[in-house]
C-alpha positions as YAML, in Angstrom:
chain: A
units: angstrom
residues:
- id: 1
  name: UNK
  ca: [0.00, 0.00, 0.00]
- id: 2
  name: UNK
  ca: [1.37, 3.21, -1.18]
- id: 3
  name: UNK
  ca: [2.11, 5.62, 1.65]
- id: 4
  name: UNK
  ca: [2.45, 8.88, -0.64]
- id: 5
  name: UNK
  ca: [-0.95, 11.21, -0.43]
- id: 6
  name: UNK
  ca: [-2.91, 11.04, -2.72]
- id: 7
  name: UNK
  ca: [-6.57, 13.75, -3.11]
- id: 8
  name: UNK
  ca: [-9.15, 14.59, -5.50]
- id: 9
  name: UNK
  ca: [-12.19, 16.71, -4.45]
- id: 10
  name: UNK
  ca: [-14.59, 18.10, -7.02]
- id: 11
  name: UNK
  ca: [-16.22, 20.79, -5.48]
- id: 12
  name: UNK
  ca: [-19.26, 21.96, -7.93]
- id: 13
  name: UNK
  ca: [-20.45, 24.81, -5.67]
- id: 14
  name: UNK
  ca: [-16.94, 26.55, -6.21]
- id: 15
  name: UNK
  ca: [-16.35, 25.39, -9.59]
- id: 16
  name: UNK
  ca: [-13.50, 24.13, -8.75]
- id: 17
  name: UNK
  ca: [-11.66, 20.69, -8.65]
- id: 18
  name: UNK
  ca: [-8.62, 20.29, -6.29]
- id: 19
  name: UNK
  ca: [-5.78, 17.41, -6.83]
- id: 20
  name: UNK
  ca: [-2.78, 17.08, -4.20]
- id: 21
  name: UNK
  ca: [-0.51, 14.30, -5.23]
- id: 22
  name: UNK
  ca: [2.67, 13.16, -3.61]
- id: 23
  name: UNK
  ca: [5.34, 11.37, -5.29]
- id: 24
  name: UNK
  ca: [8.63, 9.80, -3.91]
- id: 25
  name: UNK
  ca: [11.17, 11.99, -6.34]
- id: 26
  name: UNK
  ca: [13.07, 15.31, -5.84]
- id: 27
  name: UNK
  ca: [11.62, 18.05, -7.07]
- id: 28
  name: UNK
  ca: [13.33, 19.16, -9.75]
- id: 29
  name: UNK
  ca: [12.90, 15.85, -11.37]
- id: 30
  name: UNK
  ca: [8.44, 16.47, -10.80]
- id: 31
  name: UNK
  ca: [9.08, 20.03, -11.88]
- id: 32
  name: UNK
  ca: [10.79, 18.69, -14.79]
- id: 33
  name: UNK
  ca: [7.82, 16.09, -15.55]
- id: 34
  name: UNK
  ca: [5.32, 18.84, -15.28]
- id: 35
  name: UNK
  ca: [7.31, 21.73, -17.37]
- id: 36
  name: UNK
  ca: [8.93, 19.72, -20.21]
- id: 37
  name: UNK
  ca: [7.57, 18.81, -23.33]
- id: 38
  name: UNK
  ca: [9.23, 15.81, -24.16]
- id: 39
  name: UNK
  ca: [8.41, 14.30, -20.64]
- id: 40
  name: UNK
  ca: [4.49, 15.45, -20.60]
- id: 41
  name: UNK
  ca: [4.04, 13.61, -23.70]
- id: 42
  name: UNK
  ca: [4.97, 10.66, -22.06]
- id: 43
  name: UNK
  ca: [2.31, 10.69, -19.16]
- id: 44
  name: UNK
  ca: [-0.56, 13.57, -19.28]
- id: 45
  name: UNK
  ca: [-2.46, 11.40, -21.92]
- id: 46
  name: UNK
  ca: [-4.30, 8.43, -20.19]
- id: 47
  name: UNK
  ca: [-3.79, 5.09, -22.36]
- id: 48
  name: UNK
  ca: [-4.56, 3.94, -24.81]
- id: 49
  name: UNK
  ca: [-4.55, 8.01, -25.99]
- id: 50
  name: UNK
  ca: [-1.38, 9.65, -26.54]
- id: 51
  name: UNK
  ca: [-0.22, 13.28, -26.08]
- id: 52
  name: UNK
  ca: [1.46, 15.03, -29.25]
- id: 53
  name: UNK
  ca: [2.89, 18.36, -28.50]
- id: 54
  name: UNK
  ca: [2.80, 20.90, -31.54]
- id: 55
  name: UNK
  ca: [4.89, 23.59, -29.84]
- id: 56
  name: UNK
  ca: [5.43, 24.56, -26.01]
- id: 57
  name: UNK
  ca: [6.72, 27.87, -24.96]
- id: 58
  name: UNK
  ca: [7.08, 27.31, -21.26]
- id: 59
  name: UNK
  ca: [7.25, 31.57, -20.59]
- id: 60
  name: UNK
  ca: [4.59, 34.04, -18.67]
- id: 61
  name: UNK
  ca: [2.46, 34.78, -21.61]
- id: 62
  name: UNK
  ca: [3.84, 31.17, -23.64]
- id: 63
  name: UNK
  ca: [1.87, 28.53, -24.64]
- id: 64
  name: UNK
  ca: [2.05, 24.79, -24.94]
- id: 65
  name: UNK
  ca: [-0.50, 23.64, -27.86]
- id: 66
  name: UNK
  ca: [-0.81, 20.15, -27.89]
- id: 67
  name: UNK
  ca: [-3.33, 17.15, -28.93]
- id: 68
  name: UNK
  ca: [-4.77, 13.81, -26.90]
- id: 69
  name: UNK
  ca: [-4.92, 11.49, -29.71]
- id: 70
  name: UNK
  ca: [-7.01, 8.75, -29.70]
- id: 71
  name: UNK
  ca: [-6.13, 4.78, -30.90]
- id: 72
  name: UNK
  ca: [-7.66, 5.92, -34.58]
- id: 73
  name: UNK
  ca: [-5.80, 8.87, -34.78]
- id: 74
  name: UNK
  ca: [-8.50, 11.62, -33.87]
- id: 75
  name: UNK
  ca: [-6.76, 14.43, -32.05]
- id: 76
  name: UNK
  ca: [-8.46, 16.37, -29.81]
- id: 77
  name: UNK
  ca: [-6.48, 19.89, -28.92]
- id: 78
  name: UNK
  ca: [-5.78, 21.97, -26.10]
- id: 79
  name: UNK
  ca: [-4.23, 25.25, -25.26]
- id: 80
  name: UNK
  ca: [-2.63, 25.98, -22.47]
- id: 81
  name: UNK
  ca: [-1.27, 29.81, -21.75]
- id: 82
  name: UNK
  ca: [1.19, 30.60, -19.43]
- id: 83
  name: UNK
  ca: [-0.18, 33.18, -16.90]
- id: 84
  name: UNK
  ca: [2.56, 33.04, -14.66]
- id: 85
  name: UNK
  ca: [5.67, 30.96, -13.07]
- id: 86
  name: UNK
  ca: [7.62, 30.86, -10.21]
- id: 87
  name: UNK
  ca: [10.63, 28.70, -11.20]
- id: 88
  name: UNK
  ca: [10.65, 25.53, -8.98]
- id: 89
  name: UNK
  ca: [7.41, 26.60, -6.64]
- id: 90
  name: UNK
  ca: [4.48, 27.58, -8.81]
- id: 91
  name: UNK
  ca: [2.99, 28.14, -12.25]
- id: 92
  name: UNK
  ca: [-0.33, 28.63, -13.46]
- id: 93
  name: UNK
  ca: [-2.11, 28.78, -16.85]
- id: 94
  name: UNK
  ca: [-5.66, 28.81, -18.79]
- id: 95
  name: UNK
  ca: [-6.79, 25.33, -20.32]
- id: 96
  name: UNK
  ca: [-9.34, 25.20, -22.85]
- id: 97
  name: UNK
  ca: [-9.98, 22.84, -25.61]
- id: 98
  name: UNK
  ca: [-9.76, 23.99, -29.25]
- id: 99
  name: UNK
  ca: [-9.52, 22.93, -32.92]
- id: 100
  name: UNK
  ca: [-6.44, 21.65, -34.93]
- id: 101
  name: UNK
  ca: [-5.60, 25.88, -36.06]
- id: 102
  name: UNK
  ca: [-5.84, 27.15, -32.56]
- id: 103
  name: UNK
  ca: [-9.22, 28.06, -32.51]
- id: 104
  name: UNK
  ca: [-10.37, 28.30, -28.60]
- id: 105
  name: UNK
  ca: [-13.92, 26.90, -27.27]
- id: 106
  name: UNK
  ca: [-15.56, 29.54, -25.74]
- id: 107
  name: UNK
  ca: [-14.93, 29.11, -21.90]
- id: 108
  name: UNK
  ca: [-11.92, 27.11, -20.26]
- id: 109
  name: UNK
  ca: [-10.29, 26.72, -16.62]
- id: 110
  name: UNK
  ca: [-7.61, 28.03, -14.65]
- id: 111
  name: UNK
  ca: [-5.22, 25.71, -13.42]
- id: 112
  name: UNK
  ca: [-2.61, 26.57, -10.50]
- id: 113
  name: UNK
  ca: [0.17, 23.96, -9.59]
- id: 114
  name: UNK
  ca: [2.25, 24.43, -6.37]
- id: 115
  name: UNK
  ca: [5.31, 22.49, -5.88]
- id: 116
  name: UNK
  ca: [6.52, 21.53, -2.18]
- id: 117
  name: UNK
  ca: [9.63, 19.10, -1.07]
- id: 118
  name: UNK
  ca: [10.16, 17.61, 1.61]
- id: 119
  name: UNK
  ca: [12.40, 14.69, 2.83]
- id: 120
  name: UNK
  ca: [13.31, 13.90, -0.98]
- id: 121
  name: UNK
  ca: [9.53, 13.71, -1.76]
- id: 122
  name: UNK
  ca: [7.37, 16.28, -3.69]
- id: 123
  name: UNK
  ca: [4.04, 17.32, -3.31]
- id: 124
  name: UNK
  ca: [1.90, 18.69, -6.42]
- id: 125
  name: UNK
  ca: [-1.45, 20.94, -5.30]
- id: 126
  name: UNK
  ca: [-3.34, 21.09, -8.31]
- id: 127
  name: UNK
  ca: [-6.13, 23.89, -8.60]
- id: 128
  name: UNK
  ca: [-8.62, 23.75, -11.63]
- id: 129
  name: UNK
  ca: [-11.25, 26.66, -11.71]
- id: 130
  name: UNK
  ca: [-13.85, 25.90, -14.26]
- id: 131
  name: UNK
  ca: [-15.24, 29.50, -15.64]
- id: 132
  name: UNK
  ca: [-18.77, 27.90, -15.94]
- id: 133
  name: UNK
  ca: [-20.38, 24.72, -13.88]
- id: 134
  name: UNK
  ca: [-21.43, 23.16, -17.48]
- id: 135
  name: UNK
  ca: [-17.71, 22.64, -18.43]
- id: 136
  name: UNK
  ca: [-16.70, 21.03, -15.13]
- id: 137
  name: UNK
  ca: [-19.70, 18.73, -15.30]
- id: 138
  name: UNK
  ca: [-18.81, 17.86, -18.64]
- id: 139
  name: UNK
  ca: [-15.53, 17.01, -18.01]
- id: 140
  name: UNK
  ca: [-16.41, 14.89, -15.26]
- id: 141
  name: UNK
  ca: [-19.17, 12.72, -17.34]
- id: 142
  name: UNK
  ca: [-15.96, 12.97, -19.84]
- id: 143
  name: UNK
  ca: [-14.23, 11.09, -17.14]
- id: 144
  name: UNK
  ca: [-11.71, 13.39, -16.07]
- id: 145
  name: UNK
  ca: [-11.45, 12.19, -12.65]
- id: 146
  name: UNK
  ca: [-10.61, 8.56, -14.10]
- id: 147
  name: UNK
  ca: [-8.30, 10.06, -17.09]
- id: 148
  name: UNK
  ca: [-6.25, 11.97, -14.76]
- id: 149
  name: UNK
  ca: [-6.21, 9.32, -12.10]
- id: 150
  name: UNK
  ca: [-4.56, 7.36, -14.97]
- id: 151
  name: UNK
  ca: [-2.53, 9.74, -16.65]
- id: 152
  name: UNK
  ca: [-0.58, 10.27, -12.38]
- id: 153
  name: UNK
  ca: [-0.35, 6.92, -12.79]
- id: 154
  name: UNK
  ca: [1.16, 7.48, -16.05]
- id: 155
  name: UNK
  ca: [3.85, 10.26, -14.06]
- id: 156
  name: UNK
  ca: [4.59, 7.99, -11.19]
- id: 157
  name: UNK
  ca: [6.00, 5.43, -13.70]
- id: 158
  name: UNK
  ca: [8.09, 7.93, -15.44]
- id: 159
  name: UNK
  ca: [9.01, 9.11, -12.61]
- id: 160
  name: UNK
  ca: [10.42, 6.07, -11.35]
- id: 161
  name: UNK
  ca: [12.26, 5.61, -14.67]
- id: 162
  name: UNK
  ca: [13.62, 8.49, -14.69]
- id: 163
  name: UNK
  ca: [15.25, 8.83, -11.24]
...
């Protein structure tokens, strides 16, 4: 049985899902995991899906625009924008879906990720604020909860691979 915490509340009243996730690595190695291109691609996507970044410009104001892409090859893409960063402690950015030539949905969520270490472990707080109640509901009948459960999963094994 895994001693490392693990949390995920969905709190529909606020909007607003929370995530805190421990994992038994360093923290620049998690930072890495979570700020990297190359290494996202290998866990954020749940399987059988993969994740194919297009470009990632990991700066205040940057984006990463990337697909989840499905066993028949459908791609369905994201944006992520850099609002800010805090080198090694913080960074937060707006999510929202969008088509194949950057064309954003109409609402999206703010996500905030703080980054702790302690004793050679690192905890991730994950805060997702979902502009309107419809999106987060429809990302949870989407399975969200279940994809990301999978894609940590997904981290902890690269993690582990890695160190």
């Amino acid at each position: 049985m895994s001693t490392l915490k693990f949390d995920f509340t969905v709190d529909k009243k606020a909007q607003t899902v929370y995530i805190t996730r421990e994992f038994d690595a360093n923290l620049n190695l998690v930072w890495d995991a979570f700020t990297k291109a190359e290494l996202l691609d290998q866990w954020v996507a749940p399987a059988p899906f993969q994740a194919k970044t297009k470009y990632m410009n990991f700066t205040e104001g940057g984006k990463r625009f990337y697909a989840m892409v499905s066993p028949d090859g459908q791609e369905g893409w994201i944006i992520q924008q850099y609002k800010s960063i805090t080198p090694k402690t913080n960074f937060q950015f707006f999510n929202t879906f969008a088509d194949k030539d950057e064309n954003p949905a109409p609402t999206g969520s703010d996500w905030d990720f703080t980054f702790t270490e302690e004793q050679g472990r690192t905890t991730v707080v994950i805060t997702i604020y979902n502009e309107s109640l419809e999106r987060m509901e429809r990302m949870i009948e989407m399975g969200f909860k279940e994809g990301f459960n999978a894609s940590l999963a997904n981290l902890e094994q690269l993690i582990q691979s890695l160190k």
